[in-house]
N, C-alpha and C positions, 0 to 999 in steps of 0.2 A: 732648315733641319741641320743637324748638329753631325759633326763628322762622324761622331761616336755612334748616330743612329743610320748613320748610307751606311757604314761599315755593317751594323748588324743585320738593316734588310737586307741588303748584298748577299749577307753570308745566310742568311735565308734563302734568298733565291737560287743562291747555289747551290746548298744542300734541296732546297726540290729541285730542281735540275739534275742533281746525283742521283737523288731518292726516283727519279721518272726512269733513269734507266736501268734501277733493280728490278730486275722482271723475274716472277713464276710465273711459267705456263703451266697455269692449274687450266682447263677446259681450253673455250674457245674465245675467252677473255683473259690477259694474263694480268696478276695481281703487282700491285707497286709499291712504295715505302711513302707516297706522295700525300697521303691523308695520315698519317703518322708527324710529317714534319709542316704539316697545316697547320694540325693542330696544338705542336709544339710551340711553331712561332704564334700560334694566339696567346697562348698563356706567358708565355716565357717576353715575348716583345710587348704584348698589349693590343690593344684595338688597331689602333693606329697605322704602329710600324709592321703589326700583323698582315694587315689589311697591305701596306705598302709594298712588304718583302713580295708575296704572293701575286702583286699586280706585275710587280717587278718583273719575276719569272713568266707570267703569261705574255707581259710584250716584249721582253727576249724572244720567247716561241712563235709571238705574233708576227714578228721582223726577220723572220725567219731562222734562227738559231736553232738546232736541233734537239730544245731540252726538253720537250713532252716526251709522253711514254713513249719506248721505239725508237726514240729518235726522230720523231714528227716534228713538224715547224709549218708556219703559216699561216693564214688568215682563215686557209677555209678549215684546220681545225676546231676552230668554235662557231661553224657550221656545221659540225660533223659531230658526231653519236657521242662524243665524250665535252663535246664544247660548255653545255650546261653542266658538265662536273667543272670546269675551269673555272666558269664563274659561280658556282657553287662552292671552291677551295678558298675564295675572296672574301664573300660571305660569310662563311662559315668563321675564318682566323679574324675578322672583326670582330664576328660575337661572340666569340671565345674567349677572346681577350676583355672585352666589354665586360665580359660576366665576373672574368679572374678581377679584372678592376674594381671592380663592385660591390666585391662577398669577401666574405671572411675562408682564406684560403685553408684547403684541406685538400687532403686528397680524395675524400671521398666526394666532396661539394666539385672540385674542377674535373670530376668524372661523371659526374650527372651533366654538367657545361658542354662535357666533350662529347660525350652520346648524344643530346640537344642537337650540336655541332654537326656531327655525323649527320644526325635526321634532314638539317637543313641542306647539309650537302649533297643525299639522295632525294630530298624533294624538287631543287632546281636541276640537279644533275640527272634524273628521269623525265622531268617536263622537254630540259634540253633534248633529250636523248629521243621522245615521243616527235619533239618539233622536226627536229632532224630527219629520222625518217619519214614522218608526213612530208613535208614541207621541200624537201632539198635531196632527196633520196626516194620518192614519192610512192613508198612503201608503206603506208601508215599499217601501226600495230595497236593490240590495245593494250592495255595498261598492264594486264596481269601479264601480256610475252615481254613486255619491257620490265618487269618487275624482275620478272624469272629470269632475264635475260644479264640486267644492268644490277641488282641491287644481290639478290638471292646468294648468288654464288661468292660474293665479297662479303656478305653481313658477318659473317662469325670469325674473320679473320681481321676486318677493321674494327668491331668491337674489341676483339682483344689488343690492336694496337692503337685502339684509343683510351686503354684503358694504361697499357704499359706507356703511355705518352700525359696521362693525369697523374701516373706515381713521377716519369722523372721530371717533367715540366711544375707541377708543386714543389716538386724541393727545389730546383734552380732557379724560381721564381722565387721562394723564399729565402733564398742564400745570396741573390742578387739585391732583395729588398735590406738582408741585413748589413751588406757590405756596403747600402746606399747607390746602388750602381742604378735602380731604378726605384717608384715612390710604392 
């Protein structure tokens, strides 16, 4: 890998890292900047170093570094209620980037990618969240209190920052392809 590309996972992982500890406490779950800058580095890096920046930051967190939301770090965070979001943020910035790689960039096209995105990120980030309390917390819930619980109260605010993240990430991505900075 190329200096030019650890510099920009890097500065991926840092910004999630930043973006984990912008907290609203809206309810009894607080909302974060952390699926804003997923889905930036998919479009804007590409599959790849998407996929990379994002892994980057989960084993910071995993090695104990305090960059998940709150300030969490450790192994048993991806045992825990939000684990299957982390690696649903992995997921998600590969196929994100995949898609940006793929199609013919717009912003209306890489905001259908990013909602797509989104969907993948609460479909493993609720299974996690399900597993977690069965399993390791030995709570089991069914689906609609983990709906209501994990998905409900974020939807209309990570839509809208997945959509304000397909207007800047298209044009960055388009300005970095014209300068040749990326193909």
């Amino acid at each position: 890998m190329s200096t030019r590309n650890m510099i920009l996972a890097g500065l991926f992982a840092a910004l999630m890292a930043l973006s984990s500890q912008v907290v609203i406490p809206i309810g009894p779950v607080p909302h974060t900047l952390q699926i804003f800058f997923v889905l930036l580095a998919g479009v804007i890096l590409g599959s790849r170093l998407g996929f990379i920046s994002i892994a980057v930051w989960v084993m910071l967190g995993v090695f104990g570094l305090p960059v998940f939301a709150q300030g969490k770090a450790g192994l048993a965070v991806l045992a825990g209620p939000t684990g299957g979001f982390l690696i649903g943020f992995m997921i998600t910035a590969f196929l994100v980037g995949w898609l940006a790689e793929n199609s013919k960039l717009t912003t209306s096209r890489i905001a259908i990618y990013m909602l797509t995105g989104l969907l993948v990120a609460y479909i493993i980030g609720v299974s996690g969240f399900l597993a977690s309390f069965k399993y390791f917390l030995n709570k089991p819930m069914t689906l609609t209190t983990a709906l209501s619980v994990a998905v409900v109260p974020f939807l209309p605010f990570d839509v809208a920052k997945a959509l304000m993240a397909a207007y800047i990430g298209t044009r960055v991505r388009q300005a970095l392809i014209r300068s040749g900075l990326i193909k």
